[in-house]
NUMAR-76168 format. One line per 4 residues: for each residue x, y, z of C-alpha. Coordinates in pm, whole numbers, plus 50000, padded with zeros to 5 digits. Layout:
<rs>
X:Y:Z | ...
</rs>
This chain:
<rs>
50723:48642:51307 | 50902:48464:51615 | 50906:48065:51612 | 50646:48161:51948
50437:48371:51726 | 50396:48108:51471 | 50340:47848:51683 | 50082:48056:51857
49871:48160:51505 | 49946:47816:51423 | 49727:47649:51725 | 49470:47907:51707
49396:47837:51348 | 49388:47439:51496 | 49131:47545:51696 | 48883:47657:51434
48832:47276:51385 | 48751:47192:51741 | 48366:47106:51853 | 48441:47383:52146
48487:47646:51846 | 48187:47544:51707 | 47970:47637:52018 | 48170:47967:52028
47985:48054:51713 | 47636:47964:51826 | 47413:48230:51928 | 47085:48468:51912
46961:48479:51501 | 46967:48824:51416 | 46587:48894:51232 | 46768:49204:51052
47008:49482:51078 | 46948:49811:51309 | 47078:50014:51031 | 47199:50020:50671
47542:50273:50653 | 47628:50433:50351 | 47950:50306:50160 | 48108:50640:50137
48331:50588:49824 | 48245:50468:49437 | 48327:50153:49312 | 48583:50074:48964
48258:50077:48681 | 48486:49877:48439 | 48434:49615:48697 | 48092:49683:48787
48012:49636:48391 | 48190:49365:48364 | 47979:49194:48640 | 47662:49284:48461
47808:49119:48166 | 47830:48769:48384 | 48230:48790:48468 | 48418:48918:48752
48735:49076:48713 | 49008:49200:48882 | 49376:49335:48791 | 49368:49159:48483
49212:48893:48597 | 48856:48732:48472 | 48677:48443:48565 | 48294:48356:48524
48045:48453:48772 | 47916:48106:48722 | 48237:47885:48769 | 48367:48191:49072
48370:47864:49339 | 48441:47563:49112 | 48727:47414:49284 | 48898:47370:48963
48884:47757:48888 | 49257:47888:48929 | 49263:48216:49093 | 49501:48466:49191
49595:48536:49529 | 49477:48893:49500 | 49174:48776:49289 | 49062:48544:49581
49103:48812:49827 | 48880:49081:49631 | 48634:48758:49587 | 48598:48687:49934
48609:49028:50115 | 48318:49110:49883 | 48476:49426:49798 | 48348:49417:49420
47961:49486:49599 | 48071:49851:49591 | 48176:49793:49169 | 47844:49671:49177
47631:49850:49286 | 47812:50191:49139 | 47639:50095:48803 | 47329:49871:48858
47038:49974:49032 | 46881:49761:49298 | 46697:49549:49064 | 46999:49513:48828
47242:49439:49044 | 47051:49235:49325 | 47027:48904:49107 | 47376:48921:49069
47547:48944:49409 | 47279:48669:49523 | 47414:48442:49294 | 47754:48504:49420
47620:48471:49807 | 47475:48171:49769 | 47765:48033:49606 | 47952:48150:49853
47756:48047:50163 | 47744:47713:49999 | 48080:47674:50027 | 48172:47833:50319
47895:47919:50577 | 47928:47604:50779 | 48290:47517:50751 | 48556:47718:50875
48857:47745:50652 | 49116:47970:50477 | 49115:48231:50382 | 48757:48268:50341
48765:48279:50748 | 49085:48494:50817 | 48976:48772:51030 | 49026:49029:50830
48858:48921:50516 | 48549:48879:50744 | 48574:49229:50889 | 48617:49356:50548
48357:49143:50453 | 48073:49252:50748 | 48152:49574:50652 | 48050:49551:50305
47734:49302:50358 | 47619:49562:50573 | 47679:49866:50409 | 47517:49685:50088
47254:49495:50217 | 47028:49621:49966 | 47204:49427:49712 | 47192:49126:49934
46878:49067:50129 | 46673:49169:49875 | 46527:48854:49838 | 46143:48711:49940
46360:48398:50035 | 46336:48413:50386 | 46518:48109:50424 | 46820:48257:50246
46779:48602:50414 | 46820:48397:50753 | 47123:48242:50672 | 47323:48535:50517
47231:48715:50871 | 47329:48421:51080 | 47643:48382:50881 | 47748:48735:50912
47638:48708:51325 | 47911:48379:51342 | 48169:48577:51142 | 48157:48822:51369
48183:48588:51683 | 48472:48402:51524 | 48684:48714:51503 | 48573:48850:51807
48869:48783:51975 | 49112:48698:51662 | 49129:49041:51570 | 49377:49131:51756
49618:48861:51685 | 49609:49011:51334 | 49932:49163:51189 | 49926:49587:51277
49822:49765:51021 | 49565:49751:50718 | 49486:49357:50865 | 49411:49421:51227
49214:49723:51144 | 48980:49570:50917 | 48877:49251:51157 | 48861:49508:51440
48630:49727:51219 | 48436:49389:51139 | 48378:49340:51463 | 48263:49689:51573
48005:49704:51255 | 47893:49423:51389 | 47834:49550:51749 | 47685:49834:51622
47445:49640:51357 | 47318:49327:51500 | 47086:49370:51810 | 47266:49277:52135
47549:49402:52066 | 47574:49785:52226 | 47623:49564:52565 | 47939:49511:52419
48063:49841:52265 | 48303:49996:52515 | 48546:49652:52533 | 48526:49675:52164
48603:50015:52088 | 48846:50008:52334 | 49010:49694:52159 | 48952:49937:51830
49127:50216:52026 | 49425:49977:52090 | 49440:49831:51686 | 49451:50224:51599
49778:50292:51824 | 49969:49968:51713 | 49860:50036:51316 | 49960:50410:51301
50221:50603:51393 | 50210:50951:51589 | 50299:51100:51291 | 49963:50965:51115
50201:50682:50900 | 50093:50344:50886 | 50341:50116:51030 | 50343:49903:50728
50500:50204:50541 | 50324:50135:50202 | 50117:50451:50119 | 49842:50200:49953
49777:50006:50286 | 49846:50381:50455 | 49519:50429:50218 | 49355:50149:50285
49326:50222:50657 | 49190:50512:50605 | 48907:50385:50376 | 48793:50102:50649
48781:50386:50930 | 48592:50567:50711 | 48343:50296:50628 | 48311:50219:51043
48253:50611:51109 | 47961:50532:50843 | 47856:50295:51067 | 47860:50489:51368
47662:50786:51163 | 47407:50492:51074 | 47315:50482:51426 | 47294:50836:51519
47610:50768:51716 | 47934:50986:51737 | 48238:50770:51680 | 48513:50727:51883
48767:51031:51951 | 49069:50759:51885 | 48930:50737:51538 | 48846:51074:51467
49226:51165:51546 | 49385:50881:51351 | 49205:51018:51050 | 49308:51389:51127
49667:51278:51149 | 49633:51028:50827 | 49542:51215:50554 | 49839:51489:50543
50081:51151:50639 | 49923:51070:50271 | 49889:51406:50114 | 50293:51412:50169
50353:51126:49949 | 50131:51278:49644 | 50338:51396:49348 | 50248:51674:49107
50001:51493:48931 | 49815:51436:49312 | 49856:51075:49280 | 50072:50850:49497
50373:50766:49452 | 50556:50387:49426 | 50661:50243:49739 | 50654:49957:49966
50497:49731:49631 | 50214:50001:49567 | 50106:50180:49256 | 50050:50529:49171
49698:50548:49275 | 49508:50830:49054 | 49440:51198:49162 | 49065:51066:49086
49053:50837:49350 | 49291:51010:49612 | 49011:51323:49580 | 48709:51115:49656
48868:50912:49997 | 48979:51247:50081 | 48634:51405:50045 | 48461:51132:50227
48697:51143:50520 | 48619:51527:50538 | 48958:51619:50638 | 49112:51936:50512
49461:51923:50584 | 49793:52033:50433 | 50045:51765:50325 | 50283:51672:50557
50671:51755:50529 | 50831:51576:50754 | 50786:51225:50927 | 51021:51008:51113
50809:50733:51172 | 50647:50725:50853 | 50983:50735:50698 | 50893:50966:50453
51049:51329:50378 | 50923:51590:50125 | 51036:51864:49974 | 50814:52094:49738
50939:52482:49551 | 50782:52617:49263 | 50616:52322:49062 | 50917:52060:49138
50842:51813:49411 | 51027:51579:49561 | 50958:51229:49791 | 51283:51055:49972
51205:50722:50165 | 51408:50785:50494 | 51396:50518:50703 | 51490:50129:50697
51226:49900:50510 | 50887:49734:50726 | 50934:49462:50902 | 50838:49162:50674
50506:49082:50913 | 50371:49420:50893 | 50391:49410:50523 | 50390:49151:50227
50627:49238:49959 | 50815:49507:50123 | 51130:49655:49893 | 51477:49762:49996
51393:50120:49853 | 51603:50345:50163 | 51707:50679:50044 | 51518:50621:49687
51339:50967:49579 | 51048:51036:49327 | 51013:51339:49164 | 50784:51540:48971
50708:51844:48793 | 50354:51979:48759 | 50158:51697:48671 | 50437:51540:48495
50662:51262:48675 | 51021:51310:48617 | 51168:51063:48812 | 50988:50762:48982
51075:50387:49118 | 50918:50093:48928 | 50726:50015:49189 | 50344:49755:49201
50507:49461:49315 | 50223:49368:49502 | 49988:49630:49281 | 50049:49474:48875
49815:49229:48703 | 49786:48879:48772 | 49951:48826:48416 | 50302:48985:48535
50585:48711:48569 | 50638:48640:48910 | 51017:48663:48858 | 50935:49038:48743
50731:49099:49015 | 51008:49016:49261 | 51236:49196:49066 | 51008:49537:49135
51102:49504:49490 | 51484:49537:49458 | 51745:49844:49493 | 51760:49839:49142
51396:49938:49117 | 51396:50260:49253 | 51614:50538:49182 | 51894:50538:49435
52249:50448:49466 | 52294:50028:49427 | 52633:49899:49535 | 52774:49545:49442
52431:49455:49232 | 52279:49417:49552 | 52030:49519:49803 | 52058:49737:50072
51803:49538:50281 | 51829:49142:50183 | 51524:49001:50025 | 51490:48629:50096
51383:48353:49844 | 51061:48320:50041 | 50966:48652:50003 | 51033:48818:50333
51288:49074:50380 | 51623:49042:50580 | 51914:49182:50723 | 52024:49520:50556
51917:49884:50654 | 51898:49862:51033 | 51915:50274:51098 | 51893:50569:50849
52055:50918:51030 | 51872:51233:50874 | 51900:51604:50924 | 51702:51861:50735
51787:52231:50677 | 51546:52532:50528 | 51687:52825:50387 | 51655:53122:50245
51740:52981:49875 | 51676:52625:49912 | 51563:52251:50122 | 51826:52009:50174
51839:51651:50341 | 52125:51449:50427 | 52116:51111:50484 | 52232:50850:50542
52173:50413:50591 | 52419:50115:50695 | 52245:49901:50469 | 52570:49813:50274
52818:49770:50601 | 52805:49478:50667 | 52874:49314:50319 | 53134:49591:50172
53214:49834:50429 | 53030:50162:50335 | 52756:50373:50387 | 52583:50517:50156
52481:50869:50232 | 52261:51092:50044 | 52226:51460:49983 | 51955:51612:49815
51912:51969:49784 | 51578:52204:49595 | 51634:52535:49507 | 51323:52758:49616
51191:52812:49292 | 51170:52442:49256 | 51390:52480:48917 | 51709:52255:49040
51734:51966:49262 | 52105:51901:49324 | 52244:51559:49442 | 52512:51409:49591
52553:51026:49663 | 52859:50883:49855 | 53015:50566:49970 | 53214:50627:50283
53385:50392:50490 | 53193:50258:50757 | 53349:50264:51102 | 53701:50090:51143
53578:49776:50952 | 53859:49571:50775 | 53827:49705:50409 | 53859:49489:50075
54125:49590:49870 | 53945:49529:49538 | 53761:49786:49401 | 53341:49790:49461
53106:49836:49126 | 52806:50076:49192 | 52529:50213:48968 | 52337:50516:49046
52010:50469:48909 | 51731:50745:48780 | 51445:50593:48708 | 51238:50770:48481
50871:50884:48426 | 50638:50749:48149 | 50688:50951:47816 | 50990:51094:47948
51199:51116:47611 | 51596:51101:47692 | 51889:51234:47505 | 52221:51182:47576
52490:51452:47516 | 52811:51403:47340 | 53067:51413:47635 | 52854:51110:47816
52818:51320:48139 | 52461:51480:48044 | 52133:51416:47876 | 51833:51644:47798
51507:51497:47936 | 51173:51630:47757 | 50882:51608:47974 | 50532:51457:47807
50437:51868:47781 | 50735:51988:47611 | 50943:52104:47959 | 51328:52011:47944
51529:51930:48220 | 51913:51896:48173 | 52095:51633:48394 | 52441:51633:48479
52650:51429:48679 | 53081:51360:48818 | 53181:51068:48932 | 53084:50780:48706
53000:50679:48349 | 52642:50787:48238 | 52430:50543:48059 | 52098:50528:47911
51867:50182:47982 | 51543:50008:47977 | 51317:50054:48245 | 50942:49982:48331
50667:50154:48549 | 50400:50009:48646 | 50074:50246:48586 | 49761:50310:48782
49588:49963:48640 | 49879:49780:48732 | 50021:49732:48390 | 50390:49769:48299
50432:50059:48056 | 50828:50050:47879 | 51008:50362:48036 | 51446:50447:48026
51646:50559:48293 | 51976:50724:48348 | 52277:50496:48485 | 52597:50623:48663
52804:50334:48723 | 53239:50308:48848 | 53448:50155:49073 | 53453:50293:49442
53791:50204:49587 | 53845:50091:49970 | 53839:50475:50084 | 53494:50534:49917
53314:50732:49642 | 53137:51059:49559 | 52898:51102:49245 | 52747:51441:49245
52480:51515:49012 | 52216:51779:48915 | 51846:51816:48767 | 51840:52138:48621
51466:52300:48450 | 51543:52432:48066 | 51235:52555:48007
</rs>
């Protein structure tokens, strides 16, 4: 963000204090809702158990139901946020009945209300915790006016009437993306659910319409470029539409289309095994979970092959498929924890994943070292070329990312007998006078994925006359068993079902390391990968390189 920009969300945060706030927040008391939606998609039931058993838990993370706002209870980030949005109503109630489950998230409300109904603070009052957070009160109000307590039924419906107010016009000033959509989709539920409000619906959609074309691209990407906030959008549109259904009332066209366009933007980053694949800090989301937000969505769509904006390019022949981030990283406010992963690929074969990036820097459990967790966001984390043990895009001690990959030039060609990409990013210019560019290329039958990575001068830049250490790094699947060959320019890989893949390479020294992935629950699993490292002199460097299917 600009010095302007922070300034700006600075005073408007100052203003939550002021008496003239306050009165923005007064209004009617709604008696009840219009409508109850339906929460299209099942919750986690580890974590639904687990708060039938008196504990809340989340990415490794447990604390007490009792002690959940004892101001001496250290919680996660991430813990906090699934805490406040009230996201774990959904774990909830996917395992307890009414009756079961009611007692429960009361306790939790009025804990929470105690707390933070009359005082507006952080984060409990960022906007887009309270849009996630009206749109789960509402569509599990079952579970939370349930009560004969009419006292308490009044105040969790006059709280969720001033949370809507107070982001009423916040939303906007939200980051693009997964944040802005969810206040906006706050505040729409909210139009929609609390009487008075349909005075109000065509400045809100329209404010909806205008979160929807600054969030996604034309393509159907998220501008954030992580496929888990790419999913994320598309759950909270779905849980609005809900809304809209609620009511007898046909959604808006805006958000109709974004969905359309969404869900092959995501099918084209699935692997074999029709999970996601790692990027921008995300896990490898399940198949499970993938089918069900498809299904509720109700979008039948083909994944998508090509997408500038997006950034991602795929290539798929026979059972082999193939995932290449083309484009510079997200701008550090669109996305926290974004990685310098440009011209990294992930590969699978059938349900087995061959080649992958480390990836859940902002996915692992609470327990990971922080020092690790960066680590998951550098060039050495994802299989592509690193030059100088460095990153193509800076990441800065705070977190954010810098200077680096400012453009990435791609062509694509389909043949007869194969797919190939070229391309190409500036990332490493400035710092040692290449670029790196990148040529992948998939036979049709999907049996051989050929490679080439080079260093080439970059422009007429003065060039160093020492030599420049790189390392090509492959990054490989869990249960992916390596061995090396004799000559130290091969290795067999065996595939968790028996399949063997032979990998050759020119240009470098081949080299078998450590690695880690970080799996669906956001635990690292031990994993190797293949390392081609030498010396690129001033005139640049060429390691080619194949993946060739044994059996």
């Amino acid at each position: 963000m600009s010095l302007a920009e922070r300034i700006s969300e600075r005073f408007h945060r100052l203003t939550w204090r002021t008496p003239i706030h306050g009165v923005k927040l007064r209004g009617r008391h709604p008696l009840k809702l219009i409508a109850v939606p339906d929460d299209p998609f099942m919750g986690d039931p580890r974590r639904g158990q687990a708060l039938l058993a008196g504990e809340m838990t989340f990415r490794g993370e447990t604390h007490a139901v009792d002690t959940l706002f004892d101001r001496k209870s250290l919680q996660s980030r991430a813990f906090v946020e699934y805490l406040q949005s009230f996201a774990w109503l959904r774990d909830l109630s996917t395992v307890a009945t009414r009756a079961q489950g009611a007692p429960i998230a009361e306790q939790v409300m009025r804990g929470w209300l105690a707390l933070h109904a009359d005082k507006v603070t952080e984060p409990a009052w960022r906007a887009d915790l309270w849009g996630r957070r009206i749109l789960f009160w509402t569509a599990h109000a079952p579970l939370i006016l349930s009560s004969a307590d009419l006292v308490y039924r009044s105040s969790v419906l006059n709280t969720l009437a001033r949370g809507a107010r107070h982001i009423d016009r916040g939303a906007e000033k939200m980051a693009p993306g997964a944040p802005r959509i969810a206040a906006m989709s706050g505040v729409c539920a909210a139009g929609l659910l609390i009487a008075g409000g349909d005075a109000r619906r065509g400045g809100m959609e329209a404010a909806l319409n205008r979160a929807i074309a600054g969030s996604v691209f034309d393509d159907g990407g998220s501008v954030a470029r992580s496929p888990m906030a790419h999913l994320d959008i598309i759950m909270l549109l779905t849980m609005l539409r809900e809304t809209y259904e609620s009511r007898r009332l046909s959604a808006p066209a805006t958000l109709e289309d974004a969905l359309a366009r969404m869900v092959p933007a995501l099918l084209g980053v699935c692997l074999g095994d029709r999970g996601l694949s790692s990027w921008q800090g995300g896990g490898p989301v399940p198949a499970e979970m993938l089918a069900q937000v498809i299904e509720a969505t109700g979008i039948r769509a083909r994944p998508l092959r090509q997408a500038r904006d997006w950034g991602y390019q795929r290539l798929s022949a026979g059972s082999a498929i193939v995932v290449i981030d083309a484009a510079p990283p997200p701008v550090a406010r669109l996305v926290e924890g974004g990685c310098a992963s440009t011209l990294a690929f992930e590969m699978s074969d059938g349900p087995h994943r061959l080649v992958v990036n480390c990836g859940g820097a902002r996915a692992a459990v609470s327990q990971l070292l922080p020092n690790l967790a960066d680590g998951l966001r550098t060039t050495a984390a994802h299989s592509t070329l690193v030059v100088g043990d460095s990153n193509s895009t800076a990441i800065h001690a705070d977190g954010t990312l810098g200077r680096g990959v400012a453009e990435v030039e791609l062509t694509r060609q389909e043949a007869e007998h194969s797919s190939r990409i070229e391309a190409s990013h500036d990332g490493y210019a400035r710092r040692y006078g290449f670029v790196h560019r990148r040529q992948l290329v998939l036979s049709n039958d999907g049996k051989e994925l050929r490679g080439e990575d080079m260093l080439l001068p970059a422009g007429k830049r003065r060039k160093s006359a020492a030599a420049t250490l790189f390392a090509l790094r492959f990054h490989l699947g869990k249960g992916v068993q390596v061995s090396p060959t004799a000559d130290g320019m091969a290795a067999i890989l065996r595939l968790p079902g028996g399949t063997l893949w032979q990998y050759r390479c020119r240009g470098g020294t081949l080299s078998v390391e450590d690695s880690l992935w970080i799996d669906p629950e956001g635990r690292p699993v031990g994993t190797q990968q293949l390392v081609v490292t030498g010396e690129s002199p001033p005139g640049g460097a060429s390691i080619s390189w194949a993946l060739k299917r044994a059996i």
